[in-house]
C-alpha positions in Angstrom: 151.5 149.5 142.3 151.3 151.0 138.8 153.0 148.1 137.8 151.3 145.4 139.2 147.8 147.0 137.2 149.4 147.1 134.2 150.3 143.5 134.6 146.9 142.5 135.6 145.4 144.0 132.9 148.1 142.8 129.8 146.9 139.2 131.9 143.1 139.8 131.4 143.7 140.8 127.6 145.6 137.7 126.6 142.9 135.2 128.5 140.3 137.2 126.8 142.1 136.9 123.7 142.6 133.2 124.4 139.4 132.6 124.9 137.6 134.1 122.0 140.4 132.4 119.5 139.2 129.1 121.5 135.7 130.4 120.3 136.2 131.0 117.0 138.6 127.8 116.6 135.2 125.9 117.7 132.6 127.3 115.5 135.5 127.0 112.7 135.6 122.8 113.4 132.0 122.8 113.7 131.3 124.9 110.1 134.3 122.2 108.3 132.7 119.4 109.9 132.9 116.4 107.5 131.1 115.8 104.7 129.0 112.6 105.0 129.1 109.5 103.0 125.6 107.6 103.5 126.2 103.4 103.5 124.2 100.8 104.3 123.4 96.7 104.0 120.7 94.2 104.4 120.2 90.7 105.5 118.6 89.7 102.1 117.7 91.8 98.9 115.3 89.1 97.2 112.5 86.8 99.2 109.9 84.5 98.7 108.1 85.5 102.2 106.3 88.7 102.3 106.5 88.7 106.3 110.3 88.1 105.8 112.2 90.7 108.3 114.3 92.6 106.4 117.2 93.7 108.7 119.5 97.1 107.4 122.9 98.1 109.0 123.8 101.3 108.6 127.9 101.4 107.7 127.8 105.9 106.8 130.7 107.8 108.1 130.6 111.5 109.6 127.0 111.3 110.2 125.1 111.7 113.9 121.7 111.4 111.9 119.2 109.4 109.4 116.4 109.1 107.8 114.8 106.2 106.2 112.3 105.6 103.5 111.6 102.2 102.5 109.6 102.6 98.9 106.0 101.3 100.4 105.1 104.5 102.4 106.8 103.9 105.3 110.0 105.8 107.1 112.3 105.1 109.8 115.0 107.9 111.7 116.7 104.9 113.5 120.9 104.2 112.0 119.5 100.3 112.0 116.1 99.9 111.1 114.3 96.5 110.3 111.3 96.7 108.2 108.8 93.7 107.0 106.9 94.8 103.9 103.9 92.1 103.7 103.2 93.0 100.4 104.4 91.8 97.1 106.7 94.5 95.0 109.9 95.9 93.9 110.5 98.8 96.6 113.3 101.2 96.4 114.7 101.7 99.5 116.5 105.2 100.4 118.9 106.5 103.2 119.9 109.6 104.0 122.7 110.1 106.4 123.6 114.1 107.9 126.8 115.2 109.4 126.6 118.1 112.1 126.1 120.7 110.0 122.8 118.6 108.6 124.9 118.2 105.1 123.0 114.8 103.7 124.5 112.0 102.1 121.6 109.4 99.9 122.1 106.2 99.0 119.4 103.6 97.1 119.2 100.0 96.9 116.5 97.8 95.9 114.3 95.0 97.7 112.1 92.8 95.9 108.9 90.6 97.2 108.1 87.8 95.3 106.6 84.5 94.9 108.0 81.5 92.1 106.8 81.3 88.4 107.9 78.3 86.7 109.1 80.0 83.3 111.0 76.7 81.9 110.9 73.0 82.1 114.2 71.0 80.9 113.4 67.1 80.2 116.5 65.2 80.7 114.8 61.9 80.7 112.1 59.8 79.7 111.2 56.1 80.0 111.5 53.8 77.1 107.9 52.5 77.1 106.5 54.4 74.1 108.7 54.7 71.0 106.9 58.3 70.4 105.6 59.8 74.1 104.2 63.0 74.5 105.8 64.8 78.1 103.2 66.9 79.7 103.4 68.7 82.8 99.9 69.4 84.5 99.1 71.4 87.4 95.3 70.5 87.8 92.8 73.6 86.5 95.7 75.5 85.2 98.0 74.2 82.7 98.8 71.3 80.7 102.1 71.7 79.0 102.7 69.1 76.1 106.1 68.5 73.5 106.2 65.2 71.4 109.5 63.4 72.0 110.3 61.8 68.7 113.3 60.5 69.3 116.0 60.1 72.6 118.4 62.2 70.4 116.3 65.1 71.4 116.5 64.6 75.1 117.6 67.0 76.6 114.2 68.6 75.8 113.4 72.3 76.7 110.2 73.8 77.0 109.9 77.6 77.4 107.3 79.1 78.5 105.7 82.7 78.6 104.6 85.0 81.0 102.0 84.2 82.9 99.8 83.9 86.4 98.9 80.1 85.6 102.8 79.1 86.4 103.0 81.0 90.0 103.6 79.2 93.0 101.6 81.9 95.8 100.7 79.4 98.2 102.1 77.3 100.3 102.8 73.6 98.0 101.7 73.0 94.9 100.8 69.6 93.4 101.9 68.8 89.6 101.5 65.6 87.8 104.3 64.2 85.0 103.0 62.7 82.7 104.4 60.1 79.6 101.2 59.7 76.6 102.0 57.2 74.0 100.9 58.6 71.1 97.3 56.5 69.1 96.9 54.4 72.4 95.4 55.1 75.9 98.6 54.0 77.6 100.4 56.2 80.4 102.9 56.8 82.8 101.8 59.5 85.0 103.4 60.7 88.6 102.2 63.0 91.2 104.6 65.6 92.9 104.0 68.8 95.7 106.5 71.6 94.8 107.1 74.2 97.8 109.0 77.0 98.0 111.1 75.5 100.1 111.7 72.5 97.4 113.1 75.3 94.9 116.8 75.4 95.4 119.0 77.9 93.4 115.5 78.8 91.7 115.3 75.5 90.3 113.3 72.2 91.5 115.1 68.9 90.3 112.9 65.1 90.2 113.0 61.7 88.5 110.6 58.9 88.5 111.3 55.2 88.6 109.3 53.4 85.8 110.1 50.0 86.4 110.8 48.3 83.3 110.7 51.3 81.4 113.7 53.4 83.0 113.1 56.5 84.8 111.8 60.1 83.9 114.4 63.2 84.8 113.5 66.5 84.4 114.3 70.3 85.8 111.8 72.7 86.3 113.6 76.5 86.5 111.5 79.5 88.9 112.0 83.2 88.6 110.8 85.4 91.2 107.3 87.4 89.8 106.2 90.2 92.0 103.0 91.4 89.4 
């Protein structure tokens, strides 16, 4: 009998003991949990379309939980949040990712908003009418951009231009007009166009004119995204 008790009770030590070093092996995985490394990517990173739906998956490792802030005042704790900004701007987007232990992992990347400014305008081209033209560019109550061509041998012709509201494209087409002045007479060639934000490809909108007789007109009109 004496026995037996002593065996039950070295039994009832060693599951005890078993069972607190299961315990403590626990809370010891749980306090080395893995540090996190926060990670993410989106659909698009530059747009035109201030309702465009910007769409972030969430590729962080060793994390159960996140937080969002997407630079215009607004927050998400979802792992793969969309987010439309319908506002013009360069927004800093942050993540945070936490482990377990709430250890936190941040990564930024930046979205910007924008609508087209035409900053440059290459002529390629111009008809052979006048032996002297002046090229213009004119959008209507905005701008009227002018260079004297006096000779082919200049062609291709660039015209810079500098920062400013007049060249934005923030609706939905815009109508130019190119336009050939022969220098001392009234004479003209002269052509309509619609540019759309959907024209620009590559940030750049490419067009030539038949003139008849007097050859065509070729020019490249180059877009950067403005946000101001």
């Amino acid at each position: 009998m004496m026995r037996r008790t002593v065996l039950c009770y070295i039994f009832i030590s060693l599951f005890i003991a078993s069972c607190s070093k299961d315990e403590d092996n626990s809370q010891q995985n749980d306090n080395n949990a893995a540090a996190p490394v926060a990670c993410f990517t989106v659909n698009k990173y530059v747009t035109v379309d201030s309702t465009e739906v910007f769409s972030f998956t969430n590729c962080s490792q060793n994390a159960v939980r996140y937080e969002w802030d997407f630079g215009d005042a607004d927050y998400a704790p979802v792992a793969n949040p969309m987010h439309i900004y319908n506002q013009y701007g360069k927004f800093i987007v942050r993540m945070t990712a936490y482990n377990s232990n709430n250890v936190a992992s941040t990564v930024f990347d930046t979205i910007t908003v924008g609508y087209y400014s035409l900053y440059k305008i290459v002529f390629k081209q111009a008809s052979t009418r006048f032996s002297t033209p002046i090229l213009r560019m004119l959008r209507t109550s905005y701008f009227d951009i002018r260079d004297t061509l006096f000779s082919q041998s200049m062609l291709p012709l660039t015209v810079q231009l500098t920062d400013s509201s007049v060249y934005d494209i923030n609706s939905a087409s815009v109508q130019y007009i190119y336009r050939e002045d022969s220098i001392g007479q009234p004479t003209h060639n002269a052509r309509a166009f619609i540019v759309t934000p959907a024209s620009i490809i590559n940030s750049q909108f490419d067009t030539a004119f038949n003139f008849g007789v007097w050859d065509t007109a070729n020019f490249t009109m180059y877009y950067k995204i403005a946000y101001y």
